[in-house]
N, C-alpha and C positions, 0 to 999 in steps of 0.2 A: 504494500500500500504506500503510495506519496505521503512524505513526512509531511505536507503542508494539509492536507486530510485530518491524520493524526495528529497535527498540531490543534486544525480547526475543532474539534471534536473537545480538547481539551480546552482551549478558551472559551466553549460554549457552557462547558458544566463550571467553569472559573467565574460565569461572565455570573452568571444565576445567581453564583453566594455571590458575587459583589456588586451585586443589585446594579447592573449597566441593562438592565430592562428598555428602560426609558429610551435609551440611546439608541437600541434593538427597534422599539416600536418606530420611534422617529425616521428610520433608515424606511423602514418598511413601511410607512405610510407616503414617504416623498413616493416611492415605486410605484405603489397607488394611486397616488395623485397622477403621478407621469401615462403612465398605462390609460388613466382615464380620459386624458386630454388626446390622446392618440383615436380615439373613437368614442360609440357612445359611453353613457357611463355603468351602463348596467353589464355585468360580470358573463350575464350569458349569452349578449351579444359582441363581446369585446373578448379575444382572447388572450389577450396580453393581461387587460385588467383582472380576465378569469384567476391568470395562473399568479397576478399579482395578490389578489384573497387569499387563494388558496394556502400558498406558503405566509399571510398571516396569522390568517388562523393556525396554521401546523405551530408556528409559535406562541399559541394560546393569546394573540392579541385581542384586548375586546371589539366586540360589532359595534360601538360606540365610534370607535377610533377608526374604525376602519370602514363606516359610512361618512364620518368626519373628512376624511380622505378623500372621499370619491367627490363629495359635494364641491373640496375646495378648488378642484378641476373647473370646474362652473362660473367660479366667483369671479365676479370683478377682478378683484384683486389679486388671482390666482399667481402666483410666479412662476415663472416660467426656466425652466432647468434645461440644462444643454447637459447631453450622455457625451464625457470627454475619457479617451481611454490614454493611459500614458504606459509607456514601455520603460525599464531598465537594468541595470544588473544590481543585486544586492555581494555581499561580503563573497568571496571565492569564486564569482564571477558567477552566480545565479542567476536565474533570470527571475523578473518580476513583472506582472500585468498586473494596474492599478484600473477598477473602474467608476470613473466616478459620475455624479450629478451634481451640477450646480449651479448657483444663480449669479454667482461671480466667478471668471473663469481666470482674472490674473490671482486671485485671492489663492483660490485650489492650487495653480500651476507653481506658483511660488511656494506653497506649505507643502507638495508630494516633492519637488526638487529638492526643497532644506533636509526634508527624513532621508531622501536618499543619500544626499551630501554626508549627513550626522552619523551616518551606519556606515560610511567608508563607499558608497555603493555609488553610481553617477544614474544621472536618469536619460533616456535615451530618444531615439525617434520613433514617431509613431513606426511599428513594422520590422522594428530594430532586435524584439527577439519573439514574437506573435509566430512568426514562422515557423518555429521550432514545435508550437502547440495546436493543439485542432480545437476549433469551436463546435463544439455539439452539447446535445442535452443531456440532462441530467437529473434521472428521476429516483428520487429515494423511500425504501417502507422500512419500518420497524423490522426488527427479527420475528415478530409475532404473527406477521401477515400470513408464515409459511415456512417450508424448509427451500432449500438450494432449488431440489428438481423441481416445486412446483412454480415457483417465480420465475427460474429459466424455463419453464413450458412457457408460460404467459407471458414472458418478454418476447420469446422466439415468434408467439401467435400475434404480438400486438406491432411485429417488423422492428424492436430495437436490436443496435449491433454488439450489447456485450454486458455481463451482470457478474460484478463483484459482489460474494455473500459472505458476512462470518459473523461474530457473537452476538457483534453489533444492529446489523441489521442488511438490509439489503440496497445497493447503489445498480440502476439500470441505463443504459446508455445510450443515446440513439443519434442520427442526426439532427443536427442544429432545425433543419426545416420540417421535420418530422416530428419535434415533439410534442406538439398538442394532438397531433394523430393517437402517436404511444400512449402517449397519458392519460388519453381519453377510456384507450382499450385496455389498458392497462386498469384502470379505475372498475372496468365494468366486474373484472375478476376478481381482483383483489383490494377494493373498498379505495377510499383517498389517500393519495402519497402525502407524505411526511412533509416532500419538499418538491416542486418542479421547477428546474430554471439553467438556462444557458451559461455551460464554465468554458473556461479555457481550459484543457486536459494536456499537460507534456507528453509528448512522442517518447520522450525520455527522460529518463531521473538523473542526479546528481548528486553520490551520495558524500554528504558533511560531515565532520568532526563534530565533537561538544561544542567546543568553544566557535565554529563559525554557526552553528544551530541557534549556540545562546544567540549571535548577532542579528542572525536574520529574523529567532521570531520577535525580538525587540523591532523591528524596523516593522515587522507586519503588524506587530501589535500597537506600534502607533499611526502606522497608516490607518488602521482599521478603526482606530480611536477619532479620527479625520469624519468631523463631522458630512465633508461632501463624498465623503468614500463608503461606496456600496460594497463594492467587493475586490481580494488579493489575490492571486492564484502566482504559483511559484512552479520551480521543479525540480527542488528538493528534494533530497530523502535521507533522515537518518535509521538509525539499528533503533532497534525496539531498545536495544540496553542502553543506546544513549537516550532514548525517548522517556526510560523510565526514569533516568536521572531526573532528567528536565520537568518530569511532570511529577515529581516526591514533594 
């Protein structure tokens, strides 16, 4: 499994006890908002908006917030966010895909430059390491939906190209253009995903030491902290026995 996975997985049960909820809903409503201004506002005519509920809710966010959302798409006053993706390398010469939204674009370009600079890392051109990874989807269930065979029956029947299973639960993979198809058929089998949404996946891993691991999840952990930052994706990998230091 990509150390930046297993990284992600640990920040998410870190983020719980140290109450960055807020922070959580905030991300996921600007998505909301955005999705919604992109068409209409109702979730079963807009697919974008669909799968932007859907992974709210998998995050137990309330229906308060999350029709909050959709309204502010409407409003006068709505602001209006540009999706800016930035490329570059972190510590040992990783690569890093930053993506963000935001309503001020020298404010974002200048605070993901300073993290990259701060962590020893430069930040780069758009396309400058993107090539190295594949854009597709990414659709995630509990371990509880199922075992191995019966979710890889149902990915195979629902056309995705690949299903990672273990204690944790299950990740399904398909192409970037195809995943509201999968997830739809996918849904009809095995009830709602956890999570749907387009990553950037590494072709290849790069595997780390301790000490550049410490560096980069600090660099992602402040990116991530980045108010305009939706999402990190790297192509990392550490050993489970560095991973378990790092996460004691």
């Amino acid at each position: 499994m990509a150390g930046h996975s297993q990284f992600k997985n640990i920040m998410h049960r870190k983020g719980k006890q140290d109450g960055i909820r807020s922070k959580m809903f905030s991300k996921l409503a600007r998505e909301i908002t955005v999705a919604a201004k992109t068409g209409l506002p109702d979730p079963a005519m807009n697919a974008a908006l669909r799968l932007a509920v859907q992974n709210a809710k998998a995050q137990s966010m309330p229906k308060d917030n999350i029709e909050r959302a959709i309204k502010k798409a409407s409003g006068a006053d709505a602001e209006t966010y540009d999706a800016i993706r930035y490329e570059g390398y972190g510590p040992g010469g990783v690569a890093v895909i930053v993506e963000t939204l935001t309503d001020n674009r020298n404010r974002t370009a200048s605070s993901v430059r300073s993290t990259f600079s701060k962590a020893g890392g430069a930040l780069g051109e758009t396309g400058s390491v993107s090539f190295s990874f594949d854009h597709v989807g990414e659709i995630t269930y509990k371990a509880s939906v199922g075992d191995a065979d019966k979710v890889m029956e149902a990915a195979i029947e629902a056309g995705a190209e690949d299903v990672v299973s273990d204690e944790d639960g299950h990740t399904i993979y398909c192409a970037f253009e195809d995943m509201n198809e999968v997830s739809k058929a996918l849904e009809a089998v095995l009830g709602g995903a956890e999570s749907v949404k387009a990553i950037w996946k590494p072709q290849n891993t790069i595997e780390v030491d301790e000490e550049k691991a410490t560096s980069l999840m600090k660099l992602i952990d402040t990116l991530e902290d980045d108010d305009d930052v939706q999402n990190v994706y790297s192509n990392f990998e550490v050993s489970d026995e560095v991973m378990a230091k790092l996460s004691a």
